[in-house]
C-alpha positions in Angstrom: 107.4 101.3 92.4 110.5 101.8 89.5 114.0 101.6 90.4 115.0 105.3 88.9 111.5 106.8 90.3 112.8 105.7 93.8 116.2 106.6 93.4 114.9 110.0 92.3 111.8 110.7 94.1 111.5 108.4 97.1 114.4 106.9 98.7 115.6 107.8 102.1 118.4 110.9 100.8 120.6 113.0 102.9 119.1 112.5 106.3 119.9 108.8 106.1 123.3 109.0 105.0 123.9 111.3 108.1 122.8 109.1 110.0 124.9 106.7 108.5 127.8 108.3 108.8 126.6 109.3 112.5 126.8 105.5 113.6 129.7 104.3 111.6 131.8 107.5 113.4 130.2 106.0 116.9 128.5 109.7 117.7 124.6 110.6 117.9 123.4 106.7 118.5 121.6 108.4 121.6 120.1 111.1 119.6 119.1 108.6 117.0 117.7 106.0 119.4 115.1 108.8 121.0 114.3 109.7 117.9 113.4 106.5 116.5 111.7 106.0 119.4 109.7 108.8 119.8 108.5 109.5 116.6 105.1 109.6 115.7 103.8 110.0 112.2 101.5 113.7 112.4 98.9 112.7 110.0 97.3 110.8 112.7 95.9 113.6 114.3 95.2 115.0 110.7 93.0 111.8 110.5 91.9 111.2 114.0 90.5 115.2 113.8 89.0 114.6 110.3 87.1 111.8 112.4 88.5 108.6 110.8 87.7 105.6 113.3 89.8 102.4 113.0 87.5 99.1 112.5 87.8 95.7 111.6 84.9 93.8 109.7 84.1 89.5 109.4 83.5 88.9 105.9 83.1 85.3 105.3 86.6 84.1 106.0 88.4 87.3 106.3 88.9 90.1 108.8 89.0 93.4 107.3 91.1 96.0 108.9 89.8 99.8 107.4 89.7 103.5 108.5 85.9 104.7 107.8 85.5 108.5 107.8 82.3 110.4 108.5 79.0 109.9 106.5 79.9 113.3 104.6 78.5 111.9 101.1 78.6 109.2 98.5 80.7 106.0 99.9 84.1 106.1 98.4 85.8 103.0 98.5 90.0 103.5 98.7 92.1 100.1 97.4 95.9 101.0 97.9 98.9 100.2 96.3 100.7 96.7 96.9 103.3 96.5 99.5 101.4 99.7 101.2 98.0 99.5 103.3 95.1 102.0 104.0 97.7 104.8 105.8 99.4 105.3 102.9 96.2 107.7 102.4 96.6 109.7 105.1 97.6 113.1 103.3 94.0 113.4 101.5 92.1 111.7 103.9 90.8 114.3 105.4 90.2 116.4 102.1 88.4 113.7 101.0 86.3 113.4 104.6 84.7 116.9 103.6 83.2 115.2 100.3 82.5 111.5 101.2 82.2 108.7 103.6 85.1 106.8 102.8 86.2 103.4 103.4 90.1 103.3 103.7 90.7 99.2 103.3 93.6 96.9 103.7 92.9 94.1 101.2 94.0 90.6 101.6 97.8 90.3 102.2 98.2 93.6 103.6 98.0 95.5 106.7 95.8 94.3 109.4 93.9 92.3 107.5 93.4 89.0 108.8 93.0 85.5 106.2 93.0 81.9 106.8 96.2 79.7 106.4 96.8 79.2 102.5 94.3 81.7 101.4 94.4 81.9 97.4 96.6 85.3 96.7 94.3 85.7 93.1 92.5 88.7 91.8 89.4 86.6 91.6 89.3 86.0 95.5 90.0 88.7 96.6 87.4 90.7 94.5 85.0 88.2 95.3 85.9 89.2 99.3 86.2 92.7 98.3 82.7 92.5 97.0 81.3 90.9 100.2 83.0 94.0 101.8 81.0 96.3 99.7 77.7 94.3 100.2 77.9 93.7 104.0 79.9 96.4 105.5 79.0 99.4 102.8 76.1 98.3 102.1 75.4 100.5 99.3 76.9 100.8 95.3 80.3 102.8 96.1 82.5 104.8 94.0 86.3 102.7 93.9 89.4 104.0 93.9 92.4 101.7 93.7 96.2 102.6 93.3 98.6 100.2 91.4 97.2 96.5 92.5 94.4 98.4 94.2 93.2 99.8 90.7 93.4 96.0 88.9 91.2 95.6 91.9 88.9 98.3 91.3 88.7 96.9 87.7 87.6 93.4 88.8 84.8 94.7 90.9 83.5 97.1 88.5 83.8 94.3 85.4 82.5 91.4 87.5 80.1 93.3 90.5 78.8 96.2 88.5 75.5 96.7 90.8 78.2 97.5 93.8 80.0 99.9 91.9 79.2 103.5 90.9 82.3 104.3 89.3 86.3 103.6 89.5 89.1 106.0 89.9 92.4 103.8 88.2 95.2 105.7 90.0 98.0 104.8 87.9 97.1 100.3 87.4 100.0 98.5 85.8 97.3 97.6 83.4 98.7 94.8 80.5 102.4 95.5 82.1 101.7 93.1 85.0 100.3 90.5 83.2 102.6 87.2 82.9 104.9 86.9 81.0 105.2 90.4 80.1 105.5 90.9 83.8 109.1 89.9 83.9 110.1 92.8 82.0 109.4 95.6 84.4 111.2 97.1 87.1 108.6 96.1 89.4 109.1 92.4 89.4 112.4 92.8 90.8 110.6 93.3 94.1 107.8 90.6 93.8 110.7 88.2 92.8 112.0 88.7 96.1 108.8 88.1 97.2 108.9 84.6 95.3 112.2 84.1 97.2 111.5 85.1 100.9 107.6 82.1 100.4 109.9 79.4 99.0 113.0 80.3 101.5 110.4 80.6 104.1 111.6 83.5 105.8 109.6 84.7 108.9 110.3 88.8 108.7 110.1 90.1 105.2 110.2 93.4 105.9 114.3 92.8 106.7 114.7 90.5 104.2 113.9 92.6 101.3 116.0 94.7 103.0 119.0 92.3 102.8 118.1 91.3 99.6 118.4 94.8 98.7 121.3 96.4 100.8 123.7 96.4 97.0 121.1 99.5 95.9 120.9 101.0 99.2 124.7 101.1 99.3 125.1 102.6 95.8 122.1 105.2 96.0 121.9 106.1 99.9 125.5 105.3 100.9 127.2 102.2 102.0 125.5 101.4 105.5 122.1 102.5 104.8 120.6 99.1 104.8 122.4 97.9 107.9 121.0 101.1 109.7 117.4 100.2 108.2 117.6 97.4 110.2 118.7 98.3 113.2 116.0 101.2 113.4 113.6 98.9 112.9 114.7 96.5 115.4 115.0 99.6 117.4 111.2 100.6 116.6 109.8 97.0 117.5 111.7 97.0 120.9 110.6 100.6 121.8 107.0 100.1 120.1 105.8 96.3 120.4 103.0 95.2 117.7 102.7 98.8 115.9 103.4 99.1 112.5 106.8 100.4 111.6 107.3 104.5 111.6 110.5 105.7 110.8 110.7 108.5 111.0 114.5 109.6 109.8 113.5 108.9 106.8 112.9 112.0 104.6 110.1 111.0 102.5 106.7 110.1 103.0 106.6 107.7 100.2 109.5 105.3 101.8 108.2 105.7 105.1 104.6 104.3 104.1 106.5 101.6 101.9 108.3 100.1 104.9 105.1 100.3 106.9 103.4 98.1 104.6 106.2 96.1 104.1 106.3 95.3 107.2 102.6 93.8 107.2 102.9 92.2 103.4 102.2 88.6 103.2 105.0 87.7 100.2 102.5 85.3 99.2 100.7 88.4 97.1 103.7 89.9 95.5 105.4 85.8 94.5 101.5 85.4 92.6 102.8 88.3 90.2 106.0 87.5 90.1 104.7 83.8 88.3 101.4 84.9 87.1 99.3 82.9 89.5 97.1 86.5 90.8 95.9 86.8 87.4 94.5 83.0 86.8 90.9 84.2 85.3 91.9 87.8 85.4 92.3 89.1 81.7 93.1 92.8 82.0 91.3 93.6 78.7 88.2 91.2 78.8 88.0 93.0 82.0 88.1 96.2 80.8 85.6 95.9 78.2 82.7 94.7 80.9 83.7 98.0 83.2 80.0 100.0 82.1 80.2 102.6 85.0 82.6 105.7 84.2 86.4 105.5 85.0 88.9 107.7 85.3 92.0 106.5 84.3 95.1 108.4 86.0 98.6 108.1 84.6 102.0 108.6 85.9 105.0 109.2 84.8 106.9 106.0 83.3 110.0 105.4 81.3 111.7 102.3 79.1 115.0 101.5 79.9 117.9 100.9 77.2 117.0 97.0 77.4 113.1 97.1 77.4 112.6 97.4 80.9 109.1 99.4 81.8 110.1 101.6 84.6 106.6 102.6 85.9 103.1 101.2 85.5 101.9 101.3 81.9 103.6 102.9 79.0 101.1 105.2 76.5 100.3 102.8 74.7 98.9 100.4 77.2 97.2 103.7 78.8 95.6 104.3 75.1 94.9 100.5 75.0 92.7 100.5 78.1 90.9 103.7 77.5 89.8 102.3 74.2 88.4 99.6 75.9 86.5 101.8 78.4 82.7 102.6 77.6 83.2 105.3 79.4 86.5 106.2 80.1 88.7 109.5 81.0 92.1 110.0 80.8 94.6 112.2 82.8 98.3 112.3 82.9 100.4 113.6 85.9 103.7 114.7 86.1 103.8 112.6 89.3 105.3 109.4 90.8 103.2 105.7 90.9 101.6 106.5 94.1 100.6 110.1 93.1 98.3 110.6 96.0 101.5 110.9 97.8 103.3 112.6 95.6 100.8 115.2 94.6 97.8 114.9 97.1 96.0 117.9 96.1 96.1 116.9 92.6 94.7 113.6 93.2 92.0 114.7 95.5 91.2 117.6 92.9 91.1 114.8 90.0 88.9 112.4 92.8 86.4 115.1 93.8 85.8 116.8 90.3 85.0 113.2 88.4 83.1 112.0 91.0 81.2 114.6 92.2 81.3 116.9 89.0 81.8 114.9 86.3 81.0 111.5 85.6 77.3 111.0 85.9 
């Protein structure tokens, strides 16, 4: 998630810096306590009426936590975005419901999925669990769609479990970019370099860590506060709402909200083995790429390069034109929309999901 993309598209905005404002004056602290109390995010109903169960799954050493929707079709197979987990899909999971039987998944490191102490934070292990998934719990070939992370996933399954996979939907992959050491030079290793920071200080709550760590751009962008707040409305949250992930729902956009949710479940672990380039140990994104036989759609969003060199964003059109030259069978759409586009444009992406898979790529 890029530094300017979140100053201009996701982070917290007016409603915040009310509220800001509203506890530094000493007024509305009742009016902001009920509220943070009693908010409850509406796309569960959406989801619960769409007839999305909650599950959890054994697979060898790991406990999968995943929403699975009604047999309606084909399985479709949803990888999210790191520092996110399987809500984060909760605008088009019922649009997608109507075409498929989806599996919503938190993989390794996120959300409620459960791993042993120590468990290696690589691309090769978790595909190879991710696979078992697929094998034990779908228990047919599926199509895969993975955001950010998720869609590096999605590649490693495709390229190295091809008789699981039908095809892969690559919503938005920071394909080349994340690779170490080119890594360093995006805006997105800020983050997992807090990550590295929080596993070697061994911090036990990252969720207000990285909020500490980051309380000098919440005071420029948001006002000077909004980090302090943060905190105490998740310490607020917790009290009121023991063990459930965090739902704040003063904040004005969807985006942050899910963020902080995951956040709040994110083993650091995942985002320090970025950060150094440890994830990607027998992970090469274009070897990879050129073992992927089933069709892929390749979705891109929007990016920029900073005065210094810095990718802002997931891949810049070259690396987008790289990858689809690899693909056997590659497509290619751009989106005027931010990294986690089924977010930002959620009929888009479940127009783009729908028509490849159902439409267009057999």
């Amino acid at each position: 998630m890029g530094e300017r993309s979140l100053r201009r598209r996701v982070l917290l905005g007016a409603g915040v810096a009310a509220a800001v404002a509203a506890v530094a004056g000493g007024t509305g602290l009742a009016v902001l306590k009920y509220q943070i109390d009693h908010y409850r995010d509406p796309g569960r109903q959406r989801i619960a009426a769409a007839g999305y169960r909650q599950r959890v799954a054994r697979v060898g050493e790991v406990a999968f936590s995943y929403a699975e929707g009604p047999d309606n079709g084909p399985p479709l197979v949803l990888l999210h975005a790191q520092h996110m987990d399987w809500y984060s899909y909760h605008l088009v999971l019922p649009a997608l419901a109507e075409s498929f039987h989806v599996f919503d998944v938190d993989y390794p490191g996120h959300g409620g999925t459960v791993c042993p102490a120590g468990y290696p934070m690589t691309a090769e292990r978790i595909g190879a669990d991710l696979a078992g998934f697929l094998e034990s719990v779908v228990g047919q070939p599926a199509h895969v769609s993975g955001n950010s992370s998720g869609g590096l996933l999605a590649i490693w399954l495709a390229a190295n479990r091809p008789r699981l996979v039908r095809s892969v939907v690559l919503e938005d992959p920071p394909l080349f970019s994340a690779e170490y050491p080119r890594i360093a030079r995006t805006i997105a290793d800020r983050s997992f370099r807090t990550c590295a920071n929080a596993v070697r200080e061994g911090t036990g709550d990252f969720l207000l860590y990285w909020i500490r760590a980051s309380k000098p751009f919440f005071d420029k962008n948001v006002g000077p506060g909004a980090a302090r707040l943060l905190i105490e409305a998740i310490k607020e949250f917790r009290r009121a709402r023991p063990g459930e992930p965090v739902e704040i729902g003063l904040l004005p956009n969807d985006t942050v909200r899910q963020f902080l949710r995951g956040l709040d479940q994110f083993d650091p672990r995942f985002g320090a083995a970025f950060h150094d380039g440890s994830w990607h140990a027998g992970f090469d994104h274009a070897s990879a790429l050129g073992r992927v036989g089933c069709p892929a759609l390749l979705i891109q969003a929007n990016f920029s390069v900073l005065a210094d060199g810095t990718l802002d964003g997931a891949m810049t059109g070259d690396d987008a034109a790289r990858a689809l030259a690899l693909l056997r069978r590659g497509t290619y759409r751009r989106i005027d929309a931010t990294h986690v586009v089924h977010l930002d444009k959620p009929q888009d992406f479940v127009r783009m999901v729908t028509g490849f898979v159902v439409t267009g790529n057999q």
